[in-house]
NUFI-630669 format. One record per atom (N, C-alpha, C): residue in one letter; x, y, z. Coordinates in pm, whole numbers, plus 50000, padded with zeros to 5 digits. Layout:
# NUFI-630669
AXYZ;...
This chain:
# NUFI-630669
X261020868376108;X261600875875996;X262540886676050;X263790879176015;X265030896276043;X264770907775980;X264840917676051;X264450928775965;X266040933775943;X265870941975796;X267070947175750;X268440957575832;X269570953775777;X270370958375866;X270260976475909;X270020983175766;X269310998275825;X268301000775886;X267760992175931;X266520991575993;X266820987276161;X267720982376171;X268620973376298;X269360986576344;X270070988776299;X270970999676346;X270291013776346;X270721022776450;X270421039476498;X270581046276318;X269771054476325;X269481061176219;X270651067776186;X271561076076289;X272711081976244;X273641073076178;X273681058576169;X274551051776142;X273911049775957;X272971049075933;X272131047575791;X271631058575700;X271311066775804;X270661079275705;X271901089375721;X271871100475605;X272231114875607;X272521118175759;X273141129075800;X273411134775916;X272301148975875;X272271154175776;X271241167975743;X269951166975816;X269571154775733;X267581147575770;X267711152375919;X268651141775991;X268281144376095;X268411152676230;X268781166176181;X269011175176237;X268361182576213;X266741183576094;X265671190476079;X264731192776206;X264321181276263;X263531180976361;X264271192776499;X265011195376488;X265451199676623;X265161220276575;X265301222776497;X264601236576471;X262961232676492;X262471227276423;X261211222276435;X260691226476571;X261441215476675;X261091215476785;X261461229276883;X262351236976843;X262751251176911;X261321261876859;X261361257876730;X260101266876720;X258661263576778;X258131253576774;X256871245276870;X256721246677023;X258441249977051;X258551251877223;X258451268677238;X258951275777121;X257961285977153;X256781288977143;X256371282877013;X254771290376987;X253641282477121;X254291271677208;X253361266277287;X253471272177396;X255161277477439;X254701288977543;X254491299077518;X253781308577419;X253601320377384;X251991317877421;X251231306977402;X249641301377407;X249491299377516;X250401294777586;X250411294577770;X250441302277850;X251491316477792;X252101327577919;X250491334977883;X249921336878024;X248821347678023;X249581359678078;X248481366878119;X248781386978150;X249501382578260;X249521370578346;X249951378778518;X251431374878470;X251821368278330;X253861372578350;X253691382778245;X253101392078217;X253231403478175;X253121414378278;X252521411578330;X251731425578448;X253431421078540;X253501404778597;X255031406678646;X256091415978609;X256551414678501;X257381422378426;X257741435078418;X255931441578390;X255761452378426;X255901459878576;X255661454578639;X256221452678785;X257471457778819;X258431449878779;X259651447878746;X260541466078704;X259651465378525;X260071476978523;X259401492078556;X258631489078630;X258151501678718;X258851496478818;X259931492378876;X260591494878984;X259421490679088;X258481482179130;X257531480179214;X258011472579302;X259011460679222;X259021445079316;X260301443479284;X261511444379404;X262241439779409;X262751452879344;X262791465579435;X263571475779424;X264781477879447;X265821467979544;X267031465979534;X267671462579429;X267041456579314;X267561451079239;X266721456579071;X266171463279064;X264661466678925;X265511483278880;X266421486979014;X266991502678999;X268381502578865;X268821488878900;X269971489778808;X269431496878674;X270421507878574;X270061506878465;X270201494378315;X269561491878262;X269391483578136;X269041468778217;X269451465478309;X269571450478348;X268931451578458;X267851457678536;X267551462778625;X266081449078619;X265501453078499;X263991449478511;X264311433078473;X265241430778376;X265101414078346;X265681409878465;X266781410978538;X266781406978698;X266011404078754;X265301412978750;X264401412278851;X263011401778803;X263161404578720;X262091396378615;X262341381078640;X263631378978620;X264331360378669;X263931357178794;X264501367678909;X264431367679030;X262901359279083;X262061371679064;X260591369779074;X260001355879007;X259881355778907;X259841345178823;X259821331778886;X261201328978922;X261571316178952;X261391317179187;X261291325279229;X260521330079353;X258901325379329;X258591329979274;X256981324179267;X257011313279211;X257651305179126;X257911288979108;X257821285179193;X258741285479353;X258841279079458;X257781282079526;X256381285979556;X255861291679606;X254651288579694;X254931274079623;X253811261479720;X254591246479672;X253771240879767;X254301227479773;X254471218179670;X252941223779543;X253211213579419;X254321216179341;X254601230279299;X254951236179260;X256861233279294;X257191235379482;X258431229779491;X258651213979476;X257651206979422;X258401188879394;X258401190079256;X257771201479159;X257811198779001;X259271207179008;X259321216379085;X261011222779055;X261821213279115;X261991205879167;X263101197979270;X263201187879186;X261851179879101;X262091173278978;X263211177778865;X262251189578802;X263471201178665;X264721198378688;X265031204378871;X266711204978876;X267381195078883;X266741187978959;X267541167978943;X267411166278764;X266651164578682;X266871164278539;X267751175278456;X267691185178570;X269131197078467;X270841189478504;X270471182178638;X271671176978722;X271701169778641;X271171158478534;X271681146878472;X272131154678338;X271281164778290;X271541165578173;X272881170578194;X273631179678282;X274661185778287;X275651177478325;X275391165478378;X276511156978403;X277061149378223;X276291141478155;X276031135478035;X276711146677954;X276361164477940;X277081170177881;X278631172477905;X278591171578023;X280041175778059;X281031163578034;X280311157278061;X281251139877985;X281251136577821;X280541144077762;X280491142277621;X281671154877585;X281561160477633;X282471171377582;X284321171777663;X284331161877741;X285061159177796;X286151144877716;X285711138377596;X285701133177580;X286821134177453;X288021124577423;X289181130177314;X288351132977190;X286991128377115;X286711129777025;X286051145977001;X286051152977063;X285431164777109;X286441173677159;X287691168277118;X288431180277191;X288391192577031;X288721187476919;X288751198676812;X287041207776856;X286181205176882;X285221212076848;X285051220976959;X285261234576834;X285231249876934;X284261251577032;X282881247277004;X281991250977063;X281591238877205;X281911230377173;X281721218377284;X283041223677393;X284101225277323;X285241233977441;X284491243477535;X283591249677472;X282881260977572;X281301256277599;X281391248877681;X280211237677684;X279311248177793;X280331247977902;X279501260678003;X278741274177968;X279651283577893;X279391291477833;X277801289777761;X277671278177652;X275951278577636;X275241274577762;X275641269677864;X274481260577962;X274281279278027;X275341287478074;X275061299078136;X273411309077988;X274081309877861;X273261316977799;X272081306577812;X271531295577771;X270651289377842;X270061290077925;X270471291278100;X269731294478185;X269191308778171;X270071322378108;X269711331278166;X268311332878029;X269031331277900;X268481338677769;X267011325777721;X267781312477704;X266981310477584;X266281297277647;X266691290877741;X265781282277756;X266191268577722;X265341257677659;X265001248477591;X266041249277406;X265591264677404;X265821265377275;X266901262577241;X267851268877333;X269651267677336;X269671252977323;X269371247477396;X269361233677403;X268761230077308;X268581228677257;X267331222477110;X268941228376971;X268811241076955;X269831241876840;X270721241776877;X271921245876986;X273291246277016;X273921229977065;X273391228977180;X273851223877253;X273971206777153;X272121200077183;X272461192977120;X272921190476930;X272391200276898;X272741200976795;X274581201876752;X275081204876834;X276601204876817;X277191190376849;X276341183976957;X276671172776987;X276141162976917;X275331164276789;X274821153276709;X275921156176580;X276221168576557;X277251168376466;X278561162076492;X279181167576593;X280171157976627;X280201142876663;X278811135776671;X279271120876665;X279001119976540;X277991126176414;X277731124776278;X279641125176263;X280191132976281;X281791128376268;X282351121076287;X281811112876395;X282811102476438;X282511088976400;X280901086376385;X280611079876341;X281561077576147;X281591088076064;X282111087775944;X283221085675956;X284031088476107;X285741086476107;X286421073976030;X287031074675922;X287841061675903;X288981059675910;X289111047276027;X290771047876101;X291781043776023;X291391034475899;X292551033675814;X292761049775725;X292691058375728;X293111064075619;X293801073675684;X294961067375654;X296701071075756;X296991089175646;X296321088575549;X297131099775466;X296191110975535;X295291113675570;X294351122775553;X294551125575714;X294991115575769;X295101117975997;X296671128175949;X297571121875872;X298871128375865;X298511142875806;X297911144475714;X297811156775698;X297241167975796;X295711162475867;X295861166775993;X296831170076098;X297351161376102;X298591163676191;X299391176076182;X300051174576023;X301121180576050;X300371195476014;X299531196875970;X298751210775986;X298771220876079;X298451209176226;X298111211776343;X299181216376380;X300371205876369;X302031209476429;X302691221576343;X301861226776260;X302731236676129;X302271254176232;X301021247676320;X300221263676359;X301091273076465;X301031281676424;X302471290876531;X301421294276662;X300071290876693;X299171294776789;X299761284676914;X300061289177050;X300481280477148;X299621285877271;X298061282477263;X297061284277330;X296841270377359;X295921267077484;X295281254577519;X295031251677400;X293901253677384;X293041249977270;X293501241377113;X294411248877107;X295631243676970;X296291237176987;X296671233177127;X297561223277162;X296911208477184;X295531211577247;X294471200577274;X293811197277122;X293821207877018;X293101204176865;X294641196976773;X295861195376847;X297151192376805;X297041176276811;X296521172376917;X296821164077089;X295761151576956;X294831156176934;X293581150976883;X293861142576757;X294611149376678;X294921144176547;X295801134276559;X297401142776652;X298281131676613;X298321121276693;X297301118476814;X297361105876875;X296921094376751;X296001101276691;X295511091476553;X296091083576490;X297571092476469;X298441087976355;X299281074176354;X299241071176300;X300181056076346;X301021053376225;X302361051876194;X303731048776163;X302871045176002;X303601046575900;X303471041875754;X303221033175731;X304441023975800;X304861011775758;X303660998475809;X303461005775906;X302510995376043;X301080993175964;X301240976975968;X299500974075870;X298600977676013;X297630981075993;X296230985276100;X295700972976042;X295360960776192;X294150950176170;X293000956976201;X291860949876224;X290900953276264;X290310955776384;X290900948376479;X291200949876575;X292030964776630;X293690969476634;X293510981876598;X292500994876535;X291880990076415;X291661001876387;X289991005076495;X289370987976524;X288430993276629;X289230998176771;X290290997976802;X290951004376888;X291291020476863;X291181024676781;X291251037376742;X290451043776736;X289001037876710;X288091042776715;X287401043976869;X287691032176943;X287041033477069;X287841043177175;X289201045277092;X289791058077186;X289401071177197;X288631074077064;X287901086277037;X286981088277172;X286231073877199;X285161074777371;X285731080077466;X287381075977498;X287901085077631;X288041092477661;X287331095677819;X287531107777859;X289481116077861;X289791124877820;X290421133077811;X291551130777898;X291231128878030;X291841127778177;X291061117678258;X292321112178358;X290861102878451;X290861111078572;X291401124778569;X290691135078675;X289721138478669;X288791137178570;X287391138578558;X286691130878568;X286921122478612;X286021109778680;X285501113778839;X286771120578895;X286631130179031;X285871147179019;X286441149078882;X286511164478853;X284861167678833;X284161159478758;X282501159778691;X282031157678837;X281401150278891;X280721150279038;X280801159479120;X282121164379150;X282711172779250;X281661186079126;X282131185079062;X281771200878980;X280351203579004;X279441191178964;X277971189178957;X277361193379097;X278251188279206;X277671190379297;X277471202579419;X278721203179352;X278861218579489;X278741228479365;X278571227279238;X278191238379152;X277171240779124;X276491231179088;X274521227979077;X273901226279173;X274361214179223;X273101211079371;X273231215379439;X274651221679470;X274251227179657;X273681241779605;X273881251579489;X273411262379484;X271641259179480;X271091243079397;X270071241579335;X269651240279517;X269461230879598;X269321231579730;X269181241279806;X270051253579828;X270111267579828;X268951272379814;X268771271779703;X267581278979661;X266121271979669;X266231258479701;X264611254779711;X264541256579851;X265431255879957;X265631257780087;X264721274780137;X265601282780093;X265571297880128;X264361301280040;X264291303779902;X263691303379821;X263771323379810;X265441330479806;X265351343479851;X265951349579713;X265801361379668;X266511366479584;X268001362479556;X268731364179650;X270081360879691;X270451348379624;X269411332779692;X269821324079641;X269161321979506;X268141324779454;X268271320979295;X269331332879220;X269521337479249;X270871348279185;X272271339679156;X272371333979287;X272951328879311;X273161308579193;X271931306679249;X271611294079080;X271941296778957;X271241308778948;X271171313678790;X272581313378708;X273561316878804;X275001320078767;X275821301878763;X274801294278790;X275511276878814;X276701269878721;X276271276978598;X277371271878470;X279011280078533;X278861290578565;X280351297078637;X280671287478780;X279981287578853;X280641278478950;X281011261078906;X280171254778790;X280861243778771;X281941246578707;X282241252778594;X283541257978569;X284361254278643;X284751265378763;X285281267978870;X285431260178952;X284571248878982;X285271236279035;X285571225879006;X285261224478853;X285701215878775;X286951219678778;X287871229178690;X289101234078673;X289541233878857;X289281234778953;X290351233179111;X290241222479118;X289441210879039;X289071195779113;X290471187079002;X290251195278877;X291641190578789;X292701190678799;X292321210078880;X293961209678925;X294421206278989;X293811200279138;X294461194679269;X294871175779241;X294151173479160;X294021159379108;X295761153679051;X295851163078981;X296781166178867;X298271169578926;X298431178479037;X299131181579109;X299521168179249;X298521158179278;X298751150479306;X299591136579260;X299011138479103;X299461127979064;X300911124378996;X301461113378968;X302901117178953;X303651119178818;X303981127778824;X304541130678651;X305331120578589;X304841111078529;X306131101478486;X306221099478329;X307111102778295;X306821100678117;X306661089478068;X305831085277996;X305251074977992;X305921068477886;X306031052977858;X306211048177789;X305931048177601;X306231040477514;X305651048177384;X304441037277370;X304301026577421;X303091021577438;X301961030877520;X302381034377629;X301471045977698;X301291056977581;X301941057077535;X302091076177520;X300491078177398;X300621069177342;X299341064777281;X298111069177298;X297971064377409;X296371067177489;X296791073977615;X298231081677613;X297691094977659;X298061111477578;X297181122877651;X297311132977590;X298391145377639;X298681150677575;X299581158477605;X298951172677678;X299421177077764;X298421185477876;X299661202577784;X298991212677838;X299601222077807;X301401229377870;X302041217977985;X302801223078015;X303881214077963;X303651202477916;X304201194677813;X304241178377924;X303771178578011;X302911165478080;X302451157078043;X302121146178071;X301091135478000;X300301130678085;X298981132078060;X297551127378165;X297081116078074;X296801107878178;X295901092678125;X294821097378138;X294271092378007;X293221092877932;X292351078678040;X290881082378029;X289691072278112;X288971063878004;X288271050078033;X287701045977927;X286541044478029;X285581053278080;X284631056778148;X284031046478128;X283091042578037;X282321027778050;X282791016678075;X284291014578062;X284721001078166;X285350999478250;X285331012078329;X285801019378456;X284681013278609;X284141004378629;X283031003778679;X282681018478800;X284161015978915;X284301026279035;X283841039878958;X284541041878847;X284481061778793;X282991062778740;X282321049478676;X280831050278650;X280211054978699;X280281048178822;X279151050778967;X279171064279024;X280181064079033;X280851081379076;X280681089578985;X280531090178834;X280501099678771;X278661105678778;X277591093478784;X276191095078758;X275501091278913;X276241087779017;X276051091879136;X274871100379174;X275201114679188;X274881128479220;X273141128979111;X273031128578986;X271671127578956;X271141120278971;X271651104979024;X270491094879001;X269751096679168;X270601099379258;X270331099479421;X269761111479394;X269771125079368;X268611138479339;X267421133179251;X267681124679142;X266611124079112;X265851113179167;X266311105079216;X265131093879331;X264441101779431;X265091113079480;X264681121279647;X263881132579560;X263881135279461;X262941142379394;X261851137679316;X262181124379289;X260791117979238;X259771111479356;X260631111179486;X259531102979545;X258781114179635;X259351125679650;X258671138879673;X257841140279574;X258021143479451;X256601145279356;X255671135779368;X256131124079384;X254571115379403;X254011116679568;X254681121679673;X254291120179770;X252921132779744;X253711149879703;X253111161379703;X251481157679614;X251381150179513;X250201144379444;X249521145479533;X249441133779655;X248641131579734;X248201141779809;X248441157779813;X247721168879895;X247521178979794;X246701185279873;X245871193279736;X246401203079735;X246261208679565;X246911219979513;X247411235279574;X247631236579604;X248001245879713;X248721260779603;X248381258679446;X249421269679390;X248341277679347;X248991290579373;X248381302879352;X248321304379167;X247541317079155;X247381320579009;X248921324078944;X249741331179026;X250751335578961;X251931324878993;X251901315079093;X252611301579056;X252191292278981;X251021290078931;X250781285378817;X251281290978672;X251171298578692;X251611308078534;X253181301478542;X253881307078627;X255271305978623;X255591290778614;X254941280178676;X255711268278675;X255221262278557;X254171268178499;X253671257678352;X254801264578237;X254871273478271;X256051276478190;X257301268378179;X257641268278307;X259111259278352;X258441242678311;X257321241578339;X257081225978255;X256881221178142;X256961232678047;X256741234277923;X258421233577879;X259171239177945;X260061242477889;X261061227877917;X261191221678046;X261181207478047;X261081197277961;X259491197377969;X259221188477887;X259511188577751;X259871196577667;X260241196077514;X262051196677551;X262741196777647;X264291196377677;X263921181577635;X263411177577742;X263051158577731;X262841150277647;X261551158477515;X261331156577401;X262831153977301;X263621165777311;X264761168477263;X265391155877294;X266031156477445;X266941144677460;X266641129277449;X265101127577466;X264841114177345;X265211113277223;X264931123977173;X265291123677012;X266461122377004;X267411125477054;X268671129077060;X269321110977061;X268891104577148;X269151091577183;X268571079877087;X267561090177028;X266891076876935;X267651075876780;X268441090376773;X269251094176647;X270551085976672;X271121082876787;X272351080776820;X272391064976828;X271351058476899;X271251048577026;X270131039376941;X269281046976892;X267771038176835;X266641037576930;X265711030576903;X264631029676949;X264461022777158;X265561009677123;X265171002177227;X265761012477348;X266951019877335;X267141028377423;X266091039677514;X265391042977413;X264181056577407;X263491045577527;X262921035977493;X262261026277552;X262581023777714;X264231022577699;X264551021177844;X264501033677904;X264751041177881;X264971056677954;X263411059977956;X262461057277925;X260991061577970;X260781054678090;X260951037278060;X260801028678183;X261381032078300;X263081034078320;X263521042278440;X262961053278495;X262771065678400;X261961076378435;X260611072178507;X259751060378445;X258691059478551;X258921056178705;X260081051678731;X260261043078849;X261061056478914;X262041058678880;X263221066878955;X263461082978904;X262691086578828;X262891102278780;X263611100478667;X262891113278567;X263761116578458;X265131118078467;X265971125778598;X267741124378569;X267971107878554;X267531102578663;X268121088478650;X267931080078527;X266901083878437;X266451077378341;X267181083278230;X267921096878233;X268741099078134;X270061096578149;X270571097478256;X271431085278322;X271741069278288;X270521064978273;X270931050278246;X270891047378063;X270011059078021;X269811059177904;X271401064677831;X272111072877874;X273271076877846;X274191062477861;X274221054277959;X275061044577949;X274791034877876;X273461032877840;X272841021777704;X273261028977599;X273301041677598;X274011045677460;X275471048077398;X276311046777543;X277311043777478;X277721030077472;X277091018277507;X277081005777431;X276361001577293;X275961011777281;X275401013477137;X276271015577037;X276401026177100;X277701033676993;X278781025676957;X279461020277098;X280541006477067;X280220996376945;X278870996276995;X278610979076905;X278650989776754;X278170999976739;X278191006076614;X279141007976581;X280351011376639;X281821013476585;X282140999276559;X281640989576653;X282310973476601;X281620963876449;X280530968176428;X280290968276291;X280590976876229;X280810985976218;X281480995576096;X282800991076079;X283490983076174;X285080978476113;X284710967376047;X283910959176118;X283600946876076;X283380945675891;X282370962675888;X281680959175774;X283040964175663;X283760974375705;X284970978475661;X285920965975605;X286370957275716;X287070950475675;X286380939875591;X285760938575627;X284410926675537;X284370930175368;X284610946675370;X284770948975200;X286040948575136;X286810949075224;X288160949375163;X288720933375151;X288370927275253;X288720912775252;X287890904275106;X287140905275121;X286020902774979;X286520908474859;X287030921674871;X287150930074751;X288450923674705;X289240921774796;X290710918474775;X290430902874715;X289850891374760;X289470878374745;X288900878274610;X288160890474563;X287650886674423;X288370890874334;X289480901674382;X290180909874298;X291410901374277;X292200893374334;X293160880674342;X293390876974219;X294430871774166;X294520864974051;X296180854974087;X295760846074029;X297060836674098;X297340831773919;X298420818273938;X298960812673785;X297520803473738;X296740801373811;X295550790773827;X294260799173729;X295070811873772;X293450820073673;X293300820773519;X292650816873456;X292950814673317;X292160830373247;X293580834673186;X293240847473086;X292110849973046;X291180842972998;X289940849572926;X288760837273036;X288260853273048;X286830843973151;X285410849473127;
């Protein structure tokens, strides 16, 4: 027995976009009230520590910012502080390494260039590490990123009047910032000529352009960023395990920045300016100095694949087979590294919670399915890793029935609506 087609397809494609963006407050609030039941006195008495200037007096003296410094510092210092303790952190950061790769490619992506807040993708991962946790991640992050495919998913590529009005909106704005030029870039690649019928074919071409990455310098630009911005600081710090270097982590969203933007720019500066054809010009975007960068179609890129999810899946294999090795010797964590790392596993594990959900809203069930199975074998990054690339073949096949079903009503609608010399007046 086939089961029904809303029942077949990812929930975002059938239900409301509202429904399912309930659960994710839900879950921000549950990830606190479960670490509020967890944190005992010794991360209070820490704290206090902290602001009596006791521990970590180089750094507890500053005024206003003195004691939460020091508070991070310490904190994530006694995380590292035995052996079980460094394979459950060496785990976390290989799974922050995937999640931050997957974000930076979603937001990297032409369908995501209008949205303000995915533009400043770093900006939440920094308030995240320092402020909120899980939580950021639970309402911002993904929550911005379920709205914007709830958009794209609703995008309809025939409706030439409503892309034009976009357009010329965009081209009417006297603002000549990145940003307006890239929310310009977005619309009118959309647009296509009056006259020109859109098959179906096209208009699933319009839609699958929304998937490309932005530039195919970021096929170089994401790895390079991930790695000497996250891992070597994340390495750094399980290495030394010193004030210096988690100071140094904590700040990770500014250094990917920072080498994302030199890895674009040297890329870019290499490559050769040629104005492109009006078949090119299509599927590419217009850069801010009035340039044109080719746009990536990352999933049938095989070389930029490998290279782009590289860096978490190899951290998270060398970190999963360390956690199962550390199992095998006995517990070695103190009272106040326990406190601190059940925290950090608490706070994990409902990120994880999150980014299942996240995949099962987008992707469906059988996905959720695969990304547990990987995770048992090769670590949670790698498993959100492979789960990210099952989901954007999801998404495809979901954009390829939605034309299908598109044109399927109009072809029908038009076939019943027909009337030739053969049709007799009264029926």
């Amino acid at each position: 027995m086939e089961l029904p087609r809303y029942l077949r397809r990812p929930p975002i494609r059938t239900f409301a976009l509202r429904p399912l963006l309930i659960p994710l407050p839900l879950l921000a609030v549950l990830t606190l009230a479960v670490i509020v039941v967890h944190a005992d006195v010794n991360t209070a008495l820490l704290f206090s520590q902290c602001h009596a200037r006791s521990r970590l007096p180089s750094v507890s003296w500053i005024p206003g910012l003195g004691a939460p410094l020091c508070f991070a510092l310490s904190f994530f210092q006694l995380a590292l502080a035995s052996v079980r303790s460094w394979a459950v952190m060496a785990v976390s950061l290989s799974f922050l390494a995937a999640l931050l790769t997957i974000t930076i490619v979603e937001s990297s992506r032409n369908g995501s260039r209008p949205n303000w807040l995915l533009r400043r993708l770093m900006l939440l991962w920094l308030v995240m590490n320092l402020l909120g946790g899980s939580i950021i991640w639970q309402l911002l992050i993904v929550g911005s990123f379920m709205l914007q495919m709830g958009r794209e998913v609703r995008f309809n590529p025939t409706n030439r009047r409503r892309l034009r009005h976009a357009s010329s909106a965009s081209s009417s704005s006297s603002s000549n910032d990145e940003e307006s030029a890239a929310l310009a870039a977005a619309e009118v690649e959309e647009v296509e000529p009056e006259t020109e019928s859109l098959t179906a074919e096209e208009a699933l071409k319009r839609k699958l352009r929304r998937r490309h990455l932005e530039t195919d310098a970021d096929a170089v630009a994401i790895p390079d960023a991930v790695a000497l911005g996250f891992v070597l600081p994340s390495i750094l710090m399980l290495i030394y395990n010193t004030p210096a270097t988690i100071g140094l982590w904590l700040l990770f969203p500014i250094w990917v920045s920072l080498f994302r933007r030199a890895a674009k720019t040297a890329i870019h500066s290499l490559q050769p300016r040629l104005i492109p054809s009006r078949r090119r010009r299509r599927s590419s975007a217009p850069s801010s100095n009035g340039s044109h960068r080719r746009t990536l179609d990352l999933e049938s890129n095989r070389p930029a694949l490998a290279l782009v999810y590289l860096v978490p899946v190899v951290c998270s294999l060398a970190a999963h087979i360390h956690w199962i090795w550390s199992l095998t010797r006995r517990d070695d964590r103190r009272d106040l590294t326990k406190s601190t790392i059940t925290i950090i596993e608490i706070d994990m594990a409902f990120m994880g919670v999150t980014t299942l959900y996240w995949l099962l809203v987008e992707a469906g069930l059988k996905v959720v399915l695969a990304v547990l199975g990987v995770t048992v074998v090769l670590g949670p990054g790698a498993g959100v890793c492979a789960g990210w690339y099952l989901r954007e073949k999801a998404i495809r096949k979901g954009h390829e029935e939605d034309v299908q079903l598109l044109y399927g009503r109009q072809s029908s609608g038009g076939a019943e609506g027909a009337a030739s010399e053969q049709t007799p007046l009264l029926q």
